[in-house]
C-alpha positions, 0 to 999 in steps of 0.5 A: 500500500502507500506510504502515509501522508508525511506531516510536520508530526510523523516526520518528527516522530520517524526521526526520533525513530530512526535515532532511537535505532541508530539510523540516520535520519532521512532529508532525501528520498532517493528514486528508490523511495519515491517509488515506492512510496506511490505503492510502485503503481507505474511498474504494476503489470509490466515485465521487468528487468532491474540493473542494481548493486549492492548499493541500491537499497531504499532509506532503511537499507532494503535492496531494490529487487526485495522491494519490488518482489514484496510489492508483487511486481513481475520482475524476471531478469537482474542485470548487474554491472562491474564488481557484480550484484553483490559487489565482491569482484575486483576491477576488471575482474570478468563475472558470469551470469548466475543465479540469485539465491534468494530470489531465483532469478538469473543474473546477466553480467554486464561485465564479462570477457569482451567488449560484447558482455557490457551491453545486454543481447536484444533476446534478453530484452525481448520479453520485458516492458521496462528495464529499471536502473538504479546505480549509485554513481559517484560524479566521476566521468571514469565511473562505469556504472554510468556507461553500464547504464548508457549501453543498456539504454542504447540495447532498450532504444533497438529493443523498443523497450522502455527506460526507467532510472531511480535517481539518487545523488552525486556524492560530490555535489551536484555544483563543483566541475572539474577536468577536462570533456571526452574526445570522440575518439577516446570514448570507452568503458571508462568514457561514455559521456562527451562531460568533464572528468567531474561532471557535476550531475547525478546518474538521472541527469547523465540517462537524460544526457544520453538522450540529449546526445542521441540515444532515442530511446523512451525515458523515465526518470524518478527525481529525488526529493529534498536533494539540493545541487550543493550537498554531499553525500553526507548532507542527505541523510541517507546511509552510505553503501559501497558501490564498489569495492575500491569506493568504501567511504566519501573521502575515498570519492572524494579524492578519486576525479584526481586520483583514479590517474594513477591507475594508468601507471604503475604506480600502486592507487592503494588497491589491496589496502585499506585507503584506496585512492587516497593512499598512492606509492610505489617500491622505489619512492621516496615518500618525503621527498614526494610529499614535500614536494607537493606540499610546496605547491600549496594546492587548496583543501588538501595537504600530503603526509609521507606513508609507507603501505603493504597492498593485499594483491594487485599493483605491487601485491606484498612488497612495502610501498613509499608514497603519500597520503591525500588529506583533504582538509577543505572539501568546498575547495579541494581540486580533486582533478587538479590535485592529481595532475600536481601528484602525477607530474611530481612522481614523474619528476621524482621516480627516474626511469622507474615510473612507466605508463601501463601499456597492458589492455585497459577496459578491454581497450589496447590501442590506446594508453589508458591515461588517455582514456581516462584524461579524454584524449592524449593532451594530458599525456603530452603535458605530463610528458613536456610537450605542453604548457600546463597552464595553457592547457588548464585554462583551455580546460577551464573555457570548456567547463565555461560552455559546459556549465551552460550547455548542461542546464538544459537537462538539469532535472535539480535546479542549480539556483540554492532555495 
């Protein structure tokens, strides 16, 4: 049935609730919970396929496909993305289809061997009226669950089945741009939307993009309610579930525009610790030599402290790594993208001929190095290389977010004015 009518009084008292219980009280209704508190009635008698995670779950932490079983819709096929339903896979780690255990249903992987697995088959779309997509995001252009999210709406639009996004928000806020925009040339798994590296929008507003930028396919999206562009995650009131395994709180988000470019090296991003992304180094670095450096340039809301780690596998599985910690101590101001352009360029100066790019298949992609996929194009490379100026080439990113800024406005679903 419908939820009750929300009043000045059971507002107060579900809140007294929720401390009593240790849960955090609740400001923003995610896609998720509007549905369902108009009972789901827009999904009744329509066959469904849902895309999820771990991380789709409604205020009091109960998963998608529960509620959706519980409200006795005719859900038949779960799609799930990189790292799975269950969020268990590591990066780049091939899963197969299988079935849920608690529902019976068949799981299709939209993460497998080859290109081919990110994007649904039309016969597995044939006998479904809506494909429901609810992904956590985390404002980062690099993030798949977006593109996982783009490739199933393009499969919809030649199926003829219809598109329904929950929409929840961007962790980082909805008002902060960063980095660079996408050169058709270098879209990939880790680049599906012409939009800067911190794009500023939330996953509703990136299905809605994908319209604008040609995906003509017949589109739902449920909006929030009470999310206003300036919050962070932490502002919402909502519980924070990992959406992937490397993403364990908002400071890993926080950081990961700038330092998700470390993964185009081989310089470890702290994958196999217990801080990822925040922690970054290598075997051969001299960790205070590093951070000094960076703490020289004085970059805004982050401050670096010489480390030394052990990762559990991946980039140097085993062996003691030199390297820094990114401490963000202003997040209003914290340059994620800019910040990781400064630790690059000084591991580049201080690494010697140790430091190479990674030069083995990114995301299913060879042709192509991986930085450049994640930067958008080769021109960061070249900079970071000495073939140009890096602050011409910041202030002709900056001239793009400018025209980006008002571009965007049209397919903002929350409005950018702070009520």
């Amino acid at each position: 049935g419908l939820d009750p009518p929300i009043t000045s009084s059971s507002a107060s008292s579900r809140g007294l609730e929720a401390k009593l219980k240790g849960m955090p009280r609740v400001d923003v209704k995610t896609g998720l919970d509007v549905l369902k508190s108009v009972g789901f009635s827009s999904l009744k008698g329509r066959r469904l396929g849902l895309l999820a995670h771990q991380a789709s779950v409604d205020s009091r932490l109960k998963h998608a496909w529960t509620l959706f079983l519980d409200a006795g819709l005719d859900l038949r096929l779960l799609f799930a993305p990189e790292h799975g339903l269950g969020g268990a896979a590591q990066d780049m780690e091939p899963i197969e289809d299988v079935k849920c255990r608690q529902t019976g249903l068949r799981v299709h992987s939209l993460y497998g061997q080859d290109l081919e697995s990110l994007r649904p088959s039309k016969e597995l779309l044939r006998d479904l009226d809506v494909l429901v997509i609810d992904l956590q995001d985390v404002g980062s252009r690099y993030y798949t669950f977006a593109v996982s999210m783009r490739y199933c709406m393009e499969a919809c639009a030649q199926a003829g089945v219809r598109v329904m996004v929950l929409d929840r928000p961007n962790p980082l806020n909805g008002l902060q741009l960063e980095g660079p925009g996408l050169h058709d040339a270098y879209r990939s798994f880790v680049g599906g939307f012409p939009v800067p590296v911190r794009h500023g929008l939330t996953l509703g507003e990136l299905a809605k993009f994908a319209v604008f930028d040609g995906v003509d396919v017949e589109l739902e999206v449920v909006a929030m309610q009470g999310w206003k562009r300036s919050m962070w995650f932490d502002e919402t009131g909502l519980p924070w579930v990992t959406p992937s395994p490397n993403m364990p709180t908002l400071d890993t988000a926080t950081v990961y525009p700038g330092a998700c470019l470390v993964e185009a090296t081989n310089i470890s991003e702290g994958r196999g610790t217990t801080h990822p992304f925040e922690w970054l180094g290598a075997p051969w670095l001299h960790a205070s030599r590093l951070a000094e450096g960076l703490n020289a340039f004085e970059l805004r809301g982050v401050r670096f402290r010489p480390i030394s780690f052990r990762p559990g596998f991946q980039k140097h599985a085993g062996k003691i790594c030199h390297g820094i910690q990114v401490h963000v101590t202003d997040r209003r101001c914290f340059e994620a993208f800019r910040t990781g352009l400064y630790v690059l360029k000084e591991i580049l100066r201080t690494s010697g001929e140790e430091f190479h790019w990674r030069i083995e298949p990114y995301e299913f992609v060879s042709d192509r190095p991986a930085i450049d996929l994640l930067s958008g194009g080769c021109s960061l490379r070249d900079m970071l290389e000495g073939r140009i100026d890096m602050h011409e080439l910041v202030h002709a990113w900056e001239k793009d977010l400018e025209v980006y800024r008002v571009e965007r406005r049209a397919i903002l679903i929350y409005p950018e004015e702070e009520s």
